[in-house]
C-alpha positions as CSV (number, residue, x, y, z in Angstrom):
1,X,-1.6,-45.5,11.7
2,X,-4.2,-45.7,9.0
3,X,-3.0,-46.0,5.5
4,X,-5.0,-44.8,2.8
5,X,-3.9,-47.8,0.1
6,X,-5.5,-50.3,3.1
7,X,-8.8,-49.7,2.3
8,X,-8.6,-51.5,-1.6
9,X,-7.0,-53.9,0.6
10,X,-9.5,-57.1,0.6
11,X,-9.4,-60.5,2.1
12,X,-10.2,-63.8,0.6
13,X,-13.8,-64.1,2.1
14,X,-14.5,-60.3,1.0
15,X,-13.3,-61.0,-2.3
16,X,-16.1,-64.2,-2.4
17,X,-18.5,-62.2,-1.3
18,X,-18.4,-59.3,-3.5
19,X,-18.3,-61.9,-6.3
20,X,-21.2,-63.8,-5.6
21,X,-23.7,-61.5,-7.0
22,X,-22.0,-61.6,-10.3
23,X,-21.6,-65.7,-10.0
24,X,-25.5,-65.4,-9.6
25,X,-25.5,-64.3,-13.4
26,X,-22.1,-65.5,-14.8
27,X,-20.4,-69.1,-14.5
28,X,-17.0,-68.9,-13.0
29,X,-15.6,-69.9,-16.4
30,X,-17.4,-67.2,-17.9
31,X,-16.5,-64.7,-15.1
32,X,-13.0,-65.7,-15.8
33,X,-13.4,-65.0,-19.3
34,X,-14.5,-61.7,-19.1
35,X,-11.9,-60.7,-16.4
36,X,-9.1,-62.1,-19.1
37,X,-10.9,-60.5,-21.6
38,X,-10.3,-56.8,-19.9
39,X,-7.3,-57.5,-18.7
40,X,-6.0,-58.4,-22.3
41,X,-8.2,-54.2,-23.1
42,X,-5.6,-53.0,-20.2
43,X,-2.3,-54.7,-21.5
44,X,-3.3,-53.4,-25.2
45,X,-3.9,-50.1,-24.2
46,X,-0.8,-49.9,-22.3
47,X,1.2,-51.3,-25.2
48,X,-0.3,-48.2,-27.6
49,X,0.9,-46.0,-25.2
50,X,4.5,-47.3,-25.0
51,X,4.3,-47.9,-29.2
52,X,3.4,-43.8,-29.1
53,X,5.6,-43.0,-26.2
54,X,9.0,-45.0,-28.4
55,X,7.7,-43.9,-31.9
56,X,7.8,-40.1,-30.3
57,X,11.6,-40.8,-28.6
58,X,12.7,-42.0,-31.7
59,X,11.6,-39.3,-34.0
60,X,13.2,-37.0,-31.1
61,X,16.8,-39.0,-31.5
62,X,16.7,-38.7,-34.9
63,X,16.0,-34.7,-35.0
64,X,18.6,-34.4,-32.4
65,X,21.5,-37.1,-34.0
66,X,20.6,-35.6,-37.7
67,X,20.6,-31.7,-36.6
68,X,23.7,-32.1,-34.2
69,X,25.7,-33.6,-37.4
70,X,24.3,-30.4,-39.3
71,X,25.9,-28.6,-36.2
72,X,28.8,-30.3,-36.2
73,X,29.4,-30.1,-40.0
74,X,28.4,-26.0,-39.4
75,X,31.1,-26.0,-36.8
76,X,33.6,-27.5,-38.6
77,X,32.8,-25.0,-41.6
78,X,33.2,-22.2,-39.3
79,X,36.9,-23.3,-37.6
80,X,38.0,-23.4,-41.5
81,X,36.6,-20.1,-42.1
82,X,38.2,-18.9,-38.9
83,X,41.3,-20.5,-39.9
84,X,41.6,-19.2,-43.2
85,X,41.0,-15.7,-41.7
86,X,43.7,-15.9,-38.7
87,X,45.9,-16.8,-41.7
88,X,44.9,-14.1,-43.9
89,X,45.3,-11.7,-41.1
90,X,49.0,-12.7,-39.8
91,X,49.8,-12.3,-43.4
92,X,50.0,-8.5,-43.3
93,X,51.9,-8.6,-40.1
94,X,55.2,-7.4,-40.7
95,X,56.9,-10.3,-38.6
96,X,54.9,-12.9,-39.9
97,X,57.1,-13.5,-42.9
């Protein structure tokens, strides 16, 4: 059964090969270099995305943490009104006193 990741799949003497013609222009130091060099562009680009992904989390937490203690506070305003009014209401029943 063929799998499709197989192909990118390459051996040590494949890998020397496809190198060479860049080893005909670059040293190996310098080919080292350059591969460092993008890898560093990949790990930076990735670390901006995770600094934007965190910053946006974060500004989502504190919506949700400062609107839920607005709830909560609107909540606990509203079972005072609604006890105030059960109390207000048993006071004009006849039995109540």
């Amino acid at each position: 059964m063929f799998i499709h990741s197989q192909q990118w799949l390459l051996d040590r003497q494949d890998l020397i090969r496809e190198r060479q013609q860049d080893l005909v222009v670059l040293t190996e130091e310098e080919y080292q270099k350059i591969f460092i060099f993008f890898s560093n562009c990949k790990l930076i680009k990735l670390c901006f995305i995770l600094q934007i992904y965190l910053h946006d989390n974060l500004e989502k937490f504190a919506f949700i943490v400062k609107n839920a203690l607005k709830l909560l506070q609107f909540l606990l305003y509203c079972q005072n009104m609604l006890l105030y009014l059960i109390l207000y209401l048993f006071s004009f029943i006849p039995w109540a006193d």
